[in-house]
LOLUMBA-458457 format. One record per atom (N, C-alpha, C): residue number from 1; residue in three letters; atom name; x, y, z. Coordinates in steps of 0.02 Angstrom, whole numbers. Example, Ala and Ser with C-alpha at 12.3 -4.5 7.8 and 13.67 -1.06 7.14 Angstrom:
<recs>
  seq  type  atom       x       y       z
    1   ALA     N     660    -284     390
    1   ALA    CA     615    -225     390
    1   ALA     C     660    -165     390
    2   SER     N     642    -112     354
    2   SER    CA     684     -53     357
    2   SER     C     645       2     394
</recs>
This chain:
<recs>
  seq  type  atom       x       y       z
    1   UNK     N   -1203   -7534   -2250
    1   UNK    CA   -1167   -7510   -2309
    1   UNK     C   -1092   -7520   -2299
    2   UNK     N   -1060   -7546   -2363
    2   UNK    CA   -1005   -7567   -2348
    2   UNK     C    -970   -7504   -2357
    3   UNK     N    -892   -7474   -2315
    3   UNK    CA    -870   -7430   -2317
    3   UNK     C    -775   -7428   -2295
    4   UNK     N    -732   -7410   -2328
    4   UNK    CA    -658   -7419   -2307
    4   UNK     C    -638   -7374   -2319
    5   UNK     N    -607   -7332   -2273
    5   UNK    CA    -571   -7264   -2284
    5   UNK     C    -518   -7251   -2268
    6   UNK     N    -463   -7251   -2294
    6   UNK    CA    -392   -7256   -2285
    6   UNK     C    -359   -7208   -2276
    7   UNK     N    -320   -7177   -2232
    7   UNK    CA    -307   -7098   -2235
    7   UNK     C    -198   -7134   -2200
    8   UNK     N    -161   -7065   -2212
    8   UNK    CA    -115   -7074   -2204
    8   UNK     C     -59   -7057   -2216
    9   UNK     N     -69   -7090   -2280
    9   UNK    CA       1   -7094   -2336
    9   UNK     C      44   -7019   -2356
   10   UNK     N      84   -7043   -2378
   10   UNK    CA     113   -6955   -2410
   10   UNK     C     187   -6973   -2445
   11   UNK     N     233   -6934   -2433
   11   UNK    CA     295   -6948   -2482
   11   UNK     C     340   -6945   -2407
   12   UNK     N     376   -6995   -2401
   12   UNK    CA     446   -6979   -2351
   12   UNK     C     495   -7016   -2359
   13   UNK     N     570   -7002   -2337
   13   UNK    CA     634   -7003   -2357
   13   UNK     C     648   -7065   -2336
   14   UNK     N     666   -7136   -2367
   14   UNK    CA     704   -7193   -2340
   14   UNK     C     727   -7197   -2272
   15   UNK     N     716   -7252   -2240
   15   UNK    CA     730   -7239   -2165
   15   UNK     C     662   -7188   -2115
   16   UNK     N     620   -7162   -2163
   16   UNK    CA     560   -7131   -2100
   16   UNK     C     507   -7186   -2079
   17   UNK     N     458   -7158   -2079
   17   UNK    CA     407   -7186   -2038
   17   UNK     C     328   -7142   -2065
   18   UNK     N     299   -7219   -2062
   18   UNK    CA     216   -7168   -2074
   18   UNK     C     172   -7211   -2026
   19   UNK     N     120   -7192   -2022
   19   UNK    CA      67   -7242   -1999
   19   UNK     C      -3   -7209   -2029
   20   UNK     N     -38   -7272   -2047
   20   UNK    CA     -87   -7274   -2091
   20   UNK     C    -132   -7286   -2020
   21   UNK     N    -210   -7269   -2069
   21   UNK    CA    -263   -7280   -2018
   21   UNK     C    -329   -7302   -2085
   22   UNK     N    -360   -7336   -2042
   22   UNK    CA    -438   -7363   -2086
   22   UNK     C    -490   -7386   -2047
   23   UNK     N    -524   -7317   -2071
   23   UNK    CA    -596   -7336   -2041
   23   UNK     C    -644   -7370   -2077
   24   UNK     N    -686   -7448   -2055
   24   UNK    CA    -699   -7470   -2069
   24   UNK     C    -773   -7464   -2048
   25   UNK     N    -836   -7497   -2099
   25   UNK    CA    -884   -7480   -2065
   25   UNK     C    -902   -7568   -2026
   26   UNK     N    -953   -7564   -1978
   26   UNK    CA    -966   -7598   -1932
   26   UNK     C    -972   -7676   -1946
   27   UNK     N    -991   -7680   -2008
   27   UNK    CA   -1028   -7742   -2035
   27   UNK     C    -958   -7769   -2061
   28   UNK     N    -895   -7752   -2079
   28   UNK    CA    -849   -7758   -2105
   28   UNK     C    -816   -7789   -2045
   29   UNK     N    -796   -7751   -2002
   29   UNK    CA    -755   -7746   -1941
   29   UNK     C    -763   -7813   -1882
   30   UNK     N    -821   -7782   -1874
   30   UNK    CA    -819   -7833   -1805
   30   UNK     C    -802   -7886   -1786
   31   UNK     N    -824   -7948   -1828
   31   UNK    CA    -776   -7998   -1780
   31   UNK     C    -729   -8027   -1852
   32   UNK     N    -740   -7990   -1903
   32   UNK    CA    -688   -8012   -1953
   32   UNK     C    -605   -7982   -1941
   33   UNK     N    -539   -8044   -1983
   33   UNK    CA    -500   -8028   -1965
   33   UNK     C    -481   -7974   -2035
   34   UNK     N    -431   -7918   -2022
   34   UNK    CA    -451   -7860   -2057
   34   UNK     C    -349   -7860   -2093
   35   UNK     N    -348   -7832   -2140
   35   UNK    CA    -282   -7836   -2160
   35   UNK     C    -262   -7766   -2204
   36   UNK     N    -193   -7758   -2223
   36   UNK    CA    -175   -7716   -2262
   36   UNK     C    -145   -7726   -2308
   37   UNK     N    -163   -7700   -2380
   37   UNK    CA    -142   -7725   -2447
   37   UNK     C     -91   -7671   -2468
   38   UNK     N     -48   -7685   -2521
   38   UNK    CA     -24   -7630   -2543
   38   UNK     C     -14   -7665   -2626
   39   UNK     N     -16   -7620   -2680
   39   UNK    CA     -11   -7625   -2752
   39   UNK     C      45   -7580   -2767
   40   UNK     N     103   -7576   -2791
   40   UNK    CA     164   -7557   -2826
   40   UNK     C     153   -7565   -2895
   41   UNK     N     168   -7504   -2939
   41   UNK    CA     144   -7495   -3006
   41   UNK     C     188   -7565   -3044
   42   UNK     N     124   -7568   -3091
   42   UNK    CA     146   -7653   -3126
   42   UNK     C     152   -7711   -3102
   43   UNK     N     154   -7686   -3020
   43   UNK    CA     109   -7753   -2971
   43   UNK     C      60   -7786   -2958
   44   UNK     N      48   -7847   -2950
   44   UNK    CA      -3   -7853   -2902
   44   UNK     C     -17   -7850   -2845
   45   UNK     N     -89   -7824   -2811
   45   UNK    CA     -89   -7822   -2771
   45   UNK     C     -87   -7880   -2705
   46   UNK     N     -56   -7859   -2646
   46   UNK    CA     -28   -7896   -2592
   46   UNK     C     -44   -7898   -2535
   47   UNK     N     -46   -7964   -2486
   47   UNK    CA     -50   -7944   -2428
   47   UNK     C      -6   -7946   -2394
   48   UNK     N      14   -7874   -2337
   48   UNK    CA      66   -7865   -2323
   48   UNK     C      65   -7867   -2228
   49   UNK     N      -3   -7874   -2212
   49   UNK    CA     -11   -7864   -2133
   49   UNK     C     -77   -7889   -2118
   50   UNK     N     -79   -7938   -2084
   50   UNK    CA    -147   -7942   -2046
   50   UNK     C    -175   -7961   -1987
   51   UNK     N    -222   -7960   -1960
   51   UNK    CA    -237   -7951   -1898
   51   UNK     C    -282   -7987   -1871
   52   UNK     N    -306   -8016   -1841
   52   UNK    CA    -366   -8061   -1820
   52   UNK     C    -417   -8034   -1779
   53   UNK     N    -470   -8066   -1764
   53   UNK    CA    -523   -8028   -1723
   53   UNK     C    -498   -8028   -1653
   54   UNK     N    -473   -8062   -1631
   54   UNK    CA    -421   -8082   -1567
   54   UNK     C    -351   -8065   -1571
   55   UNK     N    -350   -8012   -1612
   55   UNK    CA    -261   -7984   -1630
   55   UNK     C    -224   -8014   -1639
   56   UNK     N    -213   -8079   -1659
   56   UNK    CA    -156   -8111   -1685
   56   UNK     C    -145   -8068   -1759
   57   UNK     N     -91   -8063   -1757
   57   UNK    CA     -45   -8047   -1831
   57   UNK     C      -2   -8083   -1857
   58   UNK     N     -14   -8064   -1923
   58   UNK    CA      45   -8082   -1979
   58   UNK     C      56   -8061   -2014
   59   UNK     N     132   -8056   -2054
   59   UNK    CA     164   -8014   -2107
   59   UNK     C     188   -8054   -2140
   60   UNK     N     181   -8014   -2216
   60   UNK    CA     225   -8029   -2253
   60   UNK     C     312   -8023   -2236
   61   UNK     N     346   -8078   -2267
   61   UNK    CA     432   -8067   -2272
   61   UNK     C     462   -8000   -2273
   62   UNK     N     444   -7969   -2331
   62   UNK    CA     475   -7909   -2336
   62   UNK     C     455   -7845   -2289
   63   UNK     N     414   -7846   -2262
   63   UNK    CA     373   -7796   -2177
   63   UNK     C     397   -7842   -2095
   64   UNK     N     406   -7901   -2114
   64   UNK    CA     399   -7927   -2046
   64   UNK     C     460   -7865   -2025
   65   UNK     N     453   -7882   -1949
   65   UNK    CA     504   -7829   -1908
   65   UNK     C     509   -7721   -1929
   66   UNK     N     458   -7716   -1963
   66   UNK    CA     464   -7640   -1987
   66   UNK     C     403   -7608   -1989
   67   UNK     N     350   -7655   -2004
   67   UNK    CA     278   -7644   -1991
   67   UNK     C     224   -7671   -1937
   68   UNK     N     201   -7632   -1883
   68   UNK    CA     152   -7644   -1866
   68   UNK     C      75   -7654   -1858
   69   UNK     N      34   -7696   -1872
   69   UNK    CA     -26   -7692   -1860
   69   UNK     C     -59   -7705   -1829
   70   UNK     N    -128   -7668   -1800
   70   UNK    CA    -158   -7662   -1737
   70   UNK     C    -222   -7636   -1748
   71   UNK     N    -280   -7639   -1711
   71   UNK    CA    -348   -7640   -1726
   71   UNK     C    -378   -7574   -1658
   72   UNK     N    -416   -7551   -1652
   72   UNK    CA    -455   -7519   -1612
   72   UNK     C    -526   -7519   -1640
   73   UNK     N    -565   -7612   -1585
   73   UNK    CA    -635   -7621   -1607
   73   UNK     C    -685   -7563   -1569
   74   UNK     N    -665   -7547   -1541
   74   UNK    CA    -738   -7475   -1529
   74   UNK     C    -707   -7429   -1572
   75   UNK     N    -668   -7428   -1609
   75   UNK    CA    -691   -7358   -1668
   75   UNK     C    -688   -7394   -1717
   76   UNK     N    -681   -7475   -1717
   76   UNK    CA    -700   -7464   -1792
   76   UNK     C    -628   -7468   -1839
   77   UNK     N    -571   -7458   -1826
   77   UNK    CA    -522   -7444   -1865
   77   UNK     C    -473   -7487   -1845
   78   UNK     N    -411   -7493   -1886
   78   UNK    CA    -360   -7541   -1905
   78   UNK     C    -309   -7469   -1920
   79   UNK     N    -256   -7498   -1886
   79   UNK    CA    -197   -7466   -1929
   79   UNK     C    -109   -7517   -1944
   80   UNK     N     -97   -7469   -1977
   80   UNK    CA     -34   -7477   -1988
   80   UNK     C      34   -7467   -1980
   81   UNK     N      89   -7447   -1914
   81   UNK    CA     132   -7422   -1921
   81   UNK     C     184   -7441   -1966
   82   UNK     N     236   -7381   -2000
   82   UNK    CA     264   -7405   -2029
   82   UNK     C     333   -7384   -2024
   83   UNK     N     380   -7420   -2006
   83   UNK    CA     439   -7400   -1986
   83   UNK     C     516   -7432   -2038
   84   UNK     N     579   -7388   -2039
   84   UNK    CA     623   -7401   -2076
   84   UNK     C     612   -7430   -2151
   85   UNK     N     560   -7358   -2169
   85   UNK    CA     519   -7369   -2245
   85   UNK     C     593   -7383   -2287
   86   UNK     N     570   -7425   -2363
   86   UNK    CA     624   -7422   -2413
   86   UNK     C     588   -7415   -2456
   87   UNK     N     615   -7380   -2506
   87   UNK    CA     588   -7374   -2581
   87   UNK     C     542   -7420   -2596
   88   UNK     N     565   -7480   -2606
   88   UNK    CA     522   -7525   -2637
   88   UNK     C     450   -7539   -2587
   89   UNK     N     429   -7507   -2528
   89   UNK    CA     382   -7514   -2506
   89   UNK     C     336   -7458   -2539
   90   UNK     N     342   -7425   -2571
   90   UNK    CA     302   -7356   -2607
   90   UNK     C     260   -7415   -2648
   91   UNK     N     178   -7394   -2644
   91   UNK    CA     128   -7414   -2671
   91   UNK     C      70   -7387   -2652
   92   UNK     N      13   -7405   -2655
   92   UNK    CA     -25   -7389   -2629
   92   UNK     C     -68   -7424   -2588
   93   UNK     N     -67   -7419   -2539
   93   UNK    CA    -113   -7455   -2474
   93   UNK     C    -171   -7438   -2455
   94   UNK     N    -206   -7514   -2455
   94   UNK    CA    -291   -7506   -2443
   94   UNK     C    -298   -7578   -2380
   95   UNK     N    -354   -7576   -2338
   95   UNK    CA    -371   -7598   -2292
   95   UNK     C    -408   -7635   -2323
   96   UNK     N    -439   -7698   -2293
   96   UNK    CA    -506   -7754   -2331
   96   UNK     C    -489   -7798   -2271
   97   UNK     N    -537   -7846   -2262
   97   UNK    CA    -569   -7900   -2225
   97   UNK     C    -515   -7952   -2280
   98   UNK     N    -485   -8001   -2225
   98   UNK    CA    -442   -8041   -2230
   98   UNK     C    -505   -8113   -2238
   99   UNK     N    -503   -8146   -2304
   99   UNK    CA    -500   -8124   -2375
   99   UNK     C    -534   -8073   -2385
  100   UNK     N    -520   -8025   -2445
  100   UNK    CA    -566   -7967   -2469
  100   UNK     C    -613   -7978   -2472
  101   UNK     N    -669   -7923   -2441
  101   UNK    CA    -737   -7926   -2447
  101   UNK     C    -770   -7933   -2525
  102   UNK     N    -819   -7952   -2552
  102   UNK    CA    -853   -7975   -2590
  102   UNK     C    -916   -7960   -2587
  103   UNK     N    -945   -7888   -2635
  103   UNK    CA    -988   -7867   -2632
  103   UNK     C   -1053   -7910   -2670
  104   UNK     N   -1099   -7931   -2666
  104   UNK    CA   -1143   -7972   -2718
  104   UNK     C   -1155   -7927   -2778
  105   UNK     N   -1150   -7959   -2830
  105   UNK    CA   -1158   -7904   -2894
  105   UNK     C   -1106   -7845   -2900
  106   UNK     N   -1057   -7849   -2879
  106   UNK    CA   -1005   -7787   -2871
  106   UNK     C    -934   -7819   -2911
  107   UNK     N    -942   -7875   -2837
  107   UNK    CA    -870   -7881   -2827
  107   UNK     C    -845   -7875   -2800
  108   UNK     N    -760   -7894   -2785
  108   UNK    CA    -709   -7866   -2729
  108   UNK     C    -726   -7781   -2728
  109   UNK     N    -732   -7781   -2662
  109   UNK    CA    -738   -7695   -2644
  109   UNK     C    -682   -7669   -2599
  110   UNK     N    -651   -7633   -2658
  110   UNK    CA    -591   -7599   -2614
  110   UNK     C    -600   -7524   -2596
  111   UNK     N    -575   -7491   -2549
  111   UNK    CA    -586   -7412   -2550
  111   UNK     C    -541   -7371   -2582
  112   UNK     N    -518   -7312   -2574
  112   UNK    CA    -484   -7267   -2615
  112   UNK     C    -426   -7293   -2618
  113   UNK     N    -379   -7304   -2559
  113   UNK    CA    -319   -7337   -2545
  113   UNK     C    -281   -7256   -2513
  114   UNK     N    -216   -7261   -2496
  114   UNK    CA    -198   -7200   -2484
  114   UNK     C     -97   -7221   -2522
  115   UNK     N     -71   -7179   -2556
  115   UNK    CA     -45   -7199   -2595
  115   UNK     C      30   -7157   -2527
  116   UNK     N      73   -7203   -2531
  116   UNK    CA     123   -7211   -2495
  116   UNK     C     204   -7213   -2553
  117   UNK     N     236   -7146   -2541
  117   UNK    CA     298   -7155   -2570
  117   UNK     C     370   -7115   -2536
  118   UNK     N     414   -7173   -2562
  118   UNK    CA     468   -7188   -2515
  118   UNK     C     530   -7166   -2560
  119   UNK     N     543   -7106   -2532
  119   UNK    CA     613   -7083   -2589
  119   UNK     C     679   -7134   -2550
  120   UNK     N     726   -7111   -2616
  120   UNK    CA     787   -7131   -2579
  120   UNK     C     858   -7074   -2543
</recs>
């Protein structure tokens, strides 16, 4: 059963820091490379971090040097640190298999997301 659970997010002041976490279920995870999206209202959604089954990463322009991402395959989970937040990073962030998973008869399957905002 496919499953993504994103926990984390909250409201903090320009210049803080969050780190996201996603637990992924098994069939998702394992040797796929796993990433983090984020959607900003009237956006589309983006990829902003990702990770390989062998931990190679990559970022988007606007995260390189402020965001980290990193995997822990015995639990299952991926996260996100997130450091010297700016406003314009406020959206909401969800985890998926780098490309998004693709449920048969569904569709792209995303999870709740955990919604991330960045005062000034």
């Amino acid at each position: 059963q496919v499953q993504l659970v994103e926990s984390g997010g909250g409201l903090v002041q320009g210049g803080g820091s969050l780190r996201l976490s996603c637990a992924a279920s098994g069939t998702i995870f394992s040797i796929n490379a796993m990433g983090w999206y984020r959607q900003a209202p009237g956006k589309q959604r983006e990829l902003v971090a990702g990770i390989g089954s062998n931990s190679n990463t990559n970022y988007a322009d606007s995260v390189k040097g402020r965001f980290t991402i990193s995997r822990d395959n015995a639990k299952n989970t991926v996260y996100l640190q997130m450091n010297s937040l700016k406003p314009e990073d406020t959206a909401v962030y969800y985890c998926n298999r780098v490309p998004p998973l693709v449920v048969a008869g569904t569709g792209t399957y995303w999870g709740q997301g955990t919604q991330v905002i960045v005062s000034s």
